[in-house]
C-alpha positions in Angstrom: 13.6 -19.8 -16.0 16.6 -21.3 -14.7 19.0 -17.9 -16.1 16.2 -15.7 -14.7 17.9 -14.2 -11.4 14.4 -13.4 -9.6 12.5 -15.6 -7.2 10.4 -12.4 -6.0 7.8 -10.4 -7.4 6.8 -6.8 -5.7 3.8 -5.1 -7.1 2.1 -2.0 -5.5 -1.9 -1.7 -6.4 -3.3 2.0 -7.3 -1.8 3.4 -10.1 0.7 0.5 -10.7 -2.3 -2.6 -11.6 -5.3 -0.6 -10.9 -5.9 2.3 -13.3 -8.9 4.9 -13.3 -11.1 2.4 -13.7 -10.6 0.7 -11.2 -9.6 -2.5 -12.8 -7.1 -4.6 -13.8 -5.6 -5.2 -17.2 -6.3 -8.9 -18.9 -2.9 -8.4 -19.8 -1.6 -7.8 -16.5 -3.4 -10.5 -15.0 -2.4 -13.0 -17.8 0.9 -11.8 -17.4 1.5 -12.1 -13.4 -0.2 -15.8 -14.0 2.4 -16.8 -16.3 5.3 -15.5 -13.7 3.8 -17.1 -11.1 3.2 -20.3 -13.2 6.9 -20.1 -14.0 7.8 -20.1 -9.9 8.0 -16.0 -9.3 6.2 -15.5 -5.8 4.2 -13.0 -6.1 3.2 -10.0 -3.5 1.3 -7.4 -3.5 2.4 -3.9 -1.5 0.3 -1.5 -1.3 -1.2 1.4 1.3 -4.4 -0.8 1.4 -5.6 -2.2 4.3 -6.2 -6.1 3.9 -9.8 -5.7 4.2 -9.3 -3.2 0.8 -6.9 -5.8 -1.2 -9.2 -8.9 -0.7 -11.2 -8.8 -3.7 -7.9 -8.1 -5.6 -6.1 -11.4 -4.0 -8.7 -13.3 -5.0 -9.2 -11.6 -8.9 -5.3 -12.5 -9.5 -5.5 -16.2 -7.4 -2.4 -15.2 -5.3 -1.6 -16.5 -1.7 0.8 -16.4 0.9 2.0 -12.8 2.4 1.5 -9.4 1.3 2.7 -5.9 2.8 -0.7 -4.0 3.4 -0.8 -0.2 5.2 2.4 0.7 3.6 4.7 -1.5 5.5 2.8 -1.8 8.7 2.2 -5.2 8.3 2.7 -8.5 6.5 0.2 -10.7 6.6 -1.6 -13.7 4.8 -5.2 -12.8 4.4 -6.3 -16.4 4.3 -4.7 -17.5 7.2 -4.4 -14.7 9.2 -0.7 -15.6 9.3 1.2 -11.8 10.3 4.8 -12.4 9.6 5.5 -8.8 10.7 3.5 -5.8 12.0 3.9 -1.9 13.7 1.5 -0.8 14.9 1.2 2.9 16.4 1.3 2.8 20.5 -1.6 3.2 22.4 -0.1 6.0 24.3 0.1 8.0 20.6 -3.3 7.0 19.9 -5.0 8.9 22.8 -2.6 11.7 21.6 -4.0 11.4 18.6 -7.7 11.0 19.7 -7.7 14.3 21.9 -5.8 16.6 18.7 -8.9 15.3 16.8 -11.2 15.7 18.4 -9.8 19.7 19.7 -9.4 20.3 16.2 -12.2 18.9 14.6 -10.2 16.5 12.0 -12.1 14.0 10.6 -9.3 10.9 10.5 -9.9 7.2 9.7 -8.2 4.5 11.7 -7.4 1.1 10.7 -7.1 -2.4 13.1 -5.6 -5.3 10.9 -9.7 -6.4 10.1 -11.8 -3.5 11.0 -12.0 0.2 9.7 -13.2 3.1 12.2 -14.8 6.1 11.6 -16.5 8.7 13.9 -19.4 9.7 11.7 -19.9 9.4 7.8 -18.0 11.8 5.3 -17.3 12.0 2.3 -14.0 9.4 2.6 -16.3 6.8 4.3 -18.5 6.6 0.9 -15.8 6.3 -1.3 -13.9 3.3 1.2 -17.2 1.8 1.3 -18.1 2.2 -2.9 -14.4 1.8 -4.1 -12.9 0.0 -1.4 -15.8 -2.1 -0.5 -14.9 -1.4 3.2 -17.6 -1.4 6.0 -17.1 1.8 8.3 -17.6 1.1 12.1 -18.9 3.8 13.7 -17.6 4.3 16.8 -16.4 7.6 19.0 -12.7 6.9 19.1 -12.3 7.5 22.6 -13.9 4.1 23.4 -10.9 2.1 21.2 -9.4 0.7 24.3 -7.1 -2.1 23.8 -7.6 -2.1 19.8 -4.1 -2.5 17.7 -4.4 0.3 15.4 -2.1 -0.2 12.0 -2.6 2.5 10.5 -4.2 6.0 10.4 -5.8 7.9 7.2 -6.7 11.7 6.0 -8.8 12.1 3.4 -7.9 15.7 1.7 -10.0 17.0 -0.8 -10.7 20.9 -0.4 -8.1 24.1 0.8 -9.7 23.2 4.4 -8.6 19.9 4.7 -5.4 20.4 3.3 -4.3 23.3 5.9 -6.3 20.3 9.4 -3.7 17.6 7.8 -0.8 20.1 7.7 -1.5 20.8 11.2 -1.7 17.5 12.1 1.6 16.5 10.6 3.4 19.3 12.3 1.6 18.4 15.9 3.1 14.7 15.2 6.0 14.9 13.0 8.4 13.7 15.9 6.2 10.2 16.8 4.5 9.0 13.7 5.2 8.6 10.1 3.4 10.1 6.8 3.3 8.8 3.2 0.6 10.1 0.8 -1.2 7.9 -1.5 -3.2 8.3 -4.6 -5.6 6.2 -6.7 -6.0 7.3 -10.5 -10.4 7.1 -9.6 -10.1 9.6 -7.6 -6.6 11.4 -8.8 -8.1 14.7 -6.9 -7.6 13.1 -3.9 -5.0 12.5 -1.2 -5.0 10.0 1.4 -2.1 10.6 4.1 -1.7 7.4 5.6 -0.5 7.9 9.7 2.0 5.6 10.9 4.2 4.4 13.5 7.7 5.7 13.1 10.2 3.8 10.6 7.0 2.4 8.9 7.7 2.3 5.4 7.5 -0.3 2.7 11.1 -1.0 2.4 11.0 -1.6 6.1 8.3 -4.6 5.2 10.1 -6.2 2.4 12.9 -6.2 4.2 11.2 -8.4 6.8 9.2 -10.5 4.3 12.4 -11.6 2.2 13.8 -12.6 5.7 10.9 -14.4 6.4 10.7 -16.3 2.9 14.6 -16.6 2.8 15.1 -15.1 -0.3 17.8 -12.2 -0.8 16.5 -8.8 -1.6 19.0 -9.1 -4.9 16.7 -11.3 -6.1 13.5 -9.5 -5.7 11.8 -7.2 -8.4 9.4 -4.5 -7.3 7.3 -2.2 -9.6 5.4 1.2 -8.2 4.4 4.2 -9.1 4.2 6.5 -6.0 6.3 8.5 -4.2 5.5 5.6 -1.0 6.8 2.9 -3.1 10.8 4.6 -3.0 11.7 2.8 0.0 10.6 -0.2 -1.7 12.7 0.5 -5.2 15.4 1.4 -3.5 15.4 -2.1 -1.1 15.2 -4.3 -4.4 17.6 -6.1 -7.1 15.6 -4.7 -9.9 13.6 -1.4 -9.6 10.7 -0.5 -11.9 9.0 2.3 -12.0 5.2 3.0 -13.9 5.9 5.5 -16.4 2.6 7.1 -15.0 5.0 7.2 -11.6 6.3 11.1 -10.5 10.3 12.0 -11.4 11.4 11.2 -7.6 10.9 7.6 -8.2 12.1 7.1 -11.5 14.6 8.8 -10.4 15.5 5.3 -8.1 14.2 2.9 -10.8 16.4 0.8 -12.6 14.0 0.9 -15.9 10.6 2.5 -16.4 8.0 0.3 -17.9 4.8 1.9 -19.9 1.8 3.4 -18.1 -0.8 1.4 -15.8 -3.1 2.6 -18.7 -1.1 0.4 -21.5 -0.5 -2.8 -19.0 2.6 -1.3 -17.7 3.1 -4.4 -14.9 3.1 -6.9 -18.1 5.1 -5.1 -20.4 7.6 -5.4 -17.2 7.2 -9.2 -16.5 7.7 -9.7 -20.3 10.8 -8.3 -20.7 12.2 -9.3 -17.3 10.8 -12.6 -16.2 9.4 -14.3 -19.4 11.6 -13.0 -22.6 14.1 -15.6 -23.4 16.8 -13.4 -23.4 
């Protein structure tokens, strides 16, 4: 491994390791098992919260830090180590709160280990099924002093598209959107609602800091349009081929689909060939 020139391993989640059945490849797995065995650190970066990426930490044995909400924080999930974190001001939130609630948007908010909902929809049932993510009900007006990381819309039908449109144009000046997608439920969009400057390249930036390693020597894979800050922060940029033209467009190489164990075919030819 000594002529290999990467001490860092990025990988986003949905669409990148987790395809539309919500699993993970054995080849993927082995493959990320062998990088790490061969002293790659790896992270995960995703849009997840870390309540959402748990089960996933644990399927894949990793440890140590991993970007969650899209760049809003870097934490350890089994120490509760946060090496950085954004969260949106309390003054935005009550901003938030009231637009809401006048406009009858139904909007998910995130703390770093609790998820809050105002009544049960449609998005709360899939977090809870797919996500295995315990709502707490709660009317958002009584939040108080609670850090909130992260916001989500859930946008299904015409409806809900034309309430988060409205949203993003009410707040376009104090918070920051990224769409996500998950190949279950490719139908759907999740708009994630940040704090401004929020982004995933923000967070890796602050991670590699944090583990000393220069971001020359870090490889990322992703397949989302959130993941460009990312590519474009990295020494190596790979991009899913199941991944939409504006971030291949930043990739360095595009690897096969998450359906066909995109993630290993990657590591193989980057990490473990002998080449």
């Amino acid at each position: 491994m000594a002529n290999k020139p990467y001490k860092l391993l990025v990988a986003d989640i949905d669409g990148t390791l987790l395809g539309k059945q919500g699993t993970i490849s054995t080849e993927d797995k082995n493959a990320l098992a062998r990088a790490s065995n061969a002293g790659i650190k790896i992270t995960l970066s995703t849009g997840r919260v870390p309540q959402a990426t748990l089960k996933i930490i644990e399927q894949l044995s990793l440890d140590g830090l991993h970007i969650f909400s899209d760049g809003a924080l870097v934490a350890n999930t089994e120490n509760g180590e946060e090496a950085y974190i954004k969260p949106i001001s309390a003054g935005t939130i009550r901003q938030i709160v009231e637009f809401v609630h006048r406009q009858e948007i139904n909007l998910d908010l995130f703390s770093t280990t609790r998820f809050f909902a105002e009544k049960e929809t449609w998005v709360t049932d899939i977090r809870r099924k797919f996500f295995g993510v315990q709502p707490t009900f709660t009317n958002f007006s009584r939040l108080g002093k609670e850090k909130i990381i992260k916001g989500t819309l859930g946008v299904l039908s015409d409806e809900e598209r034309a309430k988060a449109d409205s949203f993003r144009r009410q707040f376009r000046d104090s918070l920051n959107f990224s769409v996500t997608k998950t190949p279950s439920y490719p139908e759907v969009d999740f708009i994630n609602v940040l704090a401004p400057d929020v982004s995933k390249g923000q967070a890796l930036e602050a991670l590699a800091s944090h583990l000393g390693i220069p971001l020359t020597e870090v490889i990322a894979i992703g397949n989302g349009t959130n993941d460009i800050s990312l590519l474009a922060k990295v020494g190596l940029a790979i991009a899913m081929d199941n991944a939409p033209d504006e971030l291949k467009a930043v990739a360095d190489y595009v690897t096969l689909d998450v359906e066909h164990s995109g993630v290993a075919a990657a590591i193989e030819k980057f990490l473990l060939s002998e080449d």
